[in-house]
C-alpha positions in Angstrom: 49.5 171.3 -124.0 47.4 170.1 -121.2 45.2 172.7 -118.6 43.9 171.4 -115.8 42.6 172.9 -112.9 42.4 171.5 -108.9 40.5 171.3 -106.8 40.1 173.0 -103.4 43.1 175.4 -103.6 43.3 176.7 -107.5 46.0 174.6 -108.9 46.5 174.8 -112.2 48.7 172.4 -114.3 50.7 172.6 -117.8 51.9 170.0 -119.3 55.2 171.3 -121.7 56.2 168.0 -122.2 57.6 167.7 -126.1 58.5 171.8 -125.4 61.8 173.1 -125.6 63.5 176.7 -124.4 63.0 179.2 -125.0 59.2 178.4 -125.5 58.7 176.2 -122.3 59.2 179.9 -119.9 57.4 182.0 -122.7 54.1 179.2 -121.9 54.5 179.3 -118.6 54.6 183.1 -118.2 51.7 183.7 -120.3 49.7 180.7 -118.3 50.7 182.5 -115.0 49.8 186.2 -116.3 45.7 183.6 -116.1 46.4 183.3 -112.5 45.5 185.8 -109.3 48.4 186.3 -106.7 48.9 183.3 -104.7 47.6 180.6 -106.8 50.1 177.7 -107.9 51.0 176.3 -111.4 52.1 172.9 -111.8 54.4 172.6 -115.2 55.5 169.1 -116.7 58.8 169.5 -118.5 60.7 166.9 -120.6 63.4 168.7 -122.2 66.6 169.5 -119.4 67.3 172.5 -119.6 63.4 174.0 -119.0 64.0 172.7 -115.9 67.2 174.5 -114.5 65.9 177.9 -116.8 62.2 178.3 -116.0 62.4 178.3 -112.1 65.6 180.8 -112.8 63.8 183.3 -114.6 60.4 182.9 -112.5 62.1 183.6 -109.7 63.9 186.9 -110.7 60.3 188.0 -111.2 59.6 187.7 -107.8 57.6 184.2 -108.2 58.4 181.6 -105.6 59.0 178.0 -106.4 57.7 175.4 -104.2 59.2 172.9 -105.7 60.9 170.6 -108.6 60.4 166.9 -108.3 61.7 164.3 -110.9 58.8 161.4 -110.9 60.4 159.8 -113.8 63.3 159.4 -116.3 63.5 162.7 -118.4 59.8 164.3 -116.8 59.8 167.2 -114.3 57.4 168.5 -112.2 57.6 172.3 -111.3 55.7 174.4 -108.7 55.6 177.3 -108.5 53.1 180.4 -106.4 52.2 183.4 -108.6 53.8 186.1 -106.6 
């Protein structure tokens, strides 16, 4: 698992990549429980399903995503703001 923090604007990235569910939204909650309201975590998924299920559950928590890009065969990108 890679951290790394922006700069300007806190971003903060995890990388999942090689993570499966249900350990990919259990990682990213704990990651975002770091953050203050407002800030935005970038996660890199590789395994399908992460993809359709993280956003899902971060969003019935009131978190918005900002966005899920596909830069590559089998990798996602996944923003999201902290709610």
């Amino acid at each position: 698992m890679v951290i790394r923090a922006g700069y300007g604007d806190k971003m903060v990235e995890l990388d999942l990549k090689g993570e499966v569910c249900p350990y990919t939204f259990v990682k990213t909650k704990l990651k975002l429980e770091e953050l203050e309201s407002g800030e935005e975590l970038v996660i890199l998924f590789d395994h399908a399903p992460a993809v359709e299920n993280v956003p899902r559950s971060l969003k019935n928590e009131g978190h918005k995503i900002m966005g899920i890009e596909q830069p590559e065969d089998k990798l996602w990108k996944v923003k999201v703001r902290k709610a």
